[in-house]
C-alpha positions in Angstrom: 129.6 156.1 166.7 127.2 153.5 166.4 123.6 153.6 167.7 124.4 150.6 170.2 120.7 150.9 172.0 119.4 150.3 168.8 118.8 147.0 167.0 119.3 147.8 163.6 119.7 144.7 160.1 120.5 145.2 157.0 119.2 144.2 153.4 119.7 145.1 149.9 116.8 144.3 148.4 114.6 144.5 144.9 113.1 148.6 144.6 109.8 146.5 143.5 107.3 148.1 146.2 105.9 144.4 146.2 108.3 143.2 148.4 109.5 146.1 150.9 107.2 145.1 153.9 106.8 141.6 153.7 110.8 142.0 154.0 110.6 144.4 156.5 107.9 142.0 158.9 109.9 138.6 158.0 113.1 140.6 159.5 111.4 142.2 162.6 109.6 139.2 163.4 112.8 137.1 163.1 115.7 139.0 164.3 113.7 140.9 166.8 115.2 144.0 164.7 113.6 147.3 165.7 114.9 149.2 162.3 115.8 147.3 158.9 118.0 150.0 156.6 116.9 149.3 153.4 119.5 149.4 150.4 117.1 149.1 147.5 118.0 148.8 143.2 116.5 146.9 140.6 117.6 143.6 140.4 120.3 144.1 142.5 121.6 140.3 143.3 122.0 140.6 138.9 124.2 143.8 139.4 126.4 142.3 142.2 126.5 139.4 140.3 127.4 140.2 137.2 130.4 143.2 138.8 129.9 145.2 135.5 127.8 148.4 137.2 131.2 149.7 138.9 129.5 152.5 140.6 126.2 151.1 141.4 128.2 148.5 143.7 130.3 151.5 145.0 127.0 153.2 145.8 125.5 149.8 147.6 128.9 149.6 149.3 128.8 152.6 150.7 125.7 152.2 152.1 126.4 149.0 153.8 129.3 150.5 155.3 126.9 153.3 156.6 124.5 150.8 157.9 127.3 148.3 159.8 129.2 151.4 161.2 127.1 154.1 162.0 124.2 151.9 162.9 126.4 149.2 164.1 124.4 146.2 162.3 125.8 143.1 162.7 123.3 141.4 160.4 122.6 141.3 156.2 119.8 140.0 154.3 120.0 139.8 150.6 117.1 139.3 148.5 115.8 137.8 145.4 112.5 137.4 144.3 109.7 136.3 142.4 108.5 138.0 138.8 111.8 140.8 139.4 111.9 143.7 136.6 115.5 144.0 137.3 116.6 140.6 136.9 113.4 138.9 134.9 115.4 134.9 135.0 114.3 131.7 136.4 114.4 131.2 140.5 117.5 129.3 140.1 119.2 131.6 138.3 118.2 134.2 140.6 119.5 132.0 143.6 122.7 131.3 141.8 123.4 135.3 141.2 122.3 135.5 145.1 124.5 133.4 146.1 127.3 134.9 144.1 126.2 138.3 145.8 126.8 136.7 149.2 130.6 135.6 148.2 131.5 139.0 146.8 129.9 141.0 149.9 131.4 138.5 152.5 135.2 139.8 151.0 134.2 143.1 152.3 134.3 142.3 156.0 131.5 144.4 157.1 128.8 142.4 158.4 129.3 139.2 160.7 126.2 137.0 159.2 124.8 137.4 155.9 121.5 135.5 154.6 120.0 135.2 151.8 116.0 135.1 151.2 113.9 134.2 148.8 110.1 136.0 148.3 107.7 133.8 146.0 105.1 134.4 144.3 102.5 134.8 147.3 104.9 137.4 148.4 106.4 135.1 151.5 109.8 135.2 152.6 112.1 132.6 153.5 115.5 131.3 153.0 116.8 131.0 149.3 117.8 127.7 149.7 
């Protein structure tokens, strides 16, 4: 049963510590959310992208599934960002595997708006586009 009295969003995001709370604030501030669940790997727009870590996207799947049902989240945020370990290419290339992240987590259903964001190199957050 979801937590209905709770205003919870989503993201998978970068594990890179640099970007966690200016995430977290951009969201709050936003969405009004009270909670963000935070699905973290490294690089992860590269690993949905790419579809070759099977059971990394089973894991991240999961999750979300956690997050939209139990929490009942209506909301995802997907980011990329600025000098990533995980996925260490160009901004556009790094938009283009978020956008192909998008496409292959809107097939699964689970969340009625998903958005991508984009933190630079001052560690602000904003749409990728």
């Amino acid at each position: 049963m979801p937590h209905s009295n709770q205003n919870f969003i989503t993201t998978i995001n970068c594990m890179d510590g640099r970007v966690q709370l200016p995430v977290i604030n951009y969201l709050r501030k936003k969405y009004q959310a009270e909670y963000v669940d935070m699905i973290t790997e490294a690089g992860p727009v590269k690993i949905l992208a790419d579809g070759i870590e099977k059971d990394i996207i089973r894991d991240i799947k999961k999750r979300l599934i956690i997050s939209s049902r139990r929490h009942g989240s209506k909301r995802l945020a997907i980011v990329a960002h600025y000098d990533c370990a995980g996925n260490p290419v160009s901004k556009e290339q790094q938009v283009v595997d978020l956008n192909n992240s998008i496409q292959l987590i809107k097939k699964w259903k689970l969340f009625p708006e998903i958005i991508g964001l984009w933190v630079d190199q001052n560690w602000k957050v904003g749409p990728s586009n």
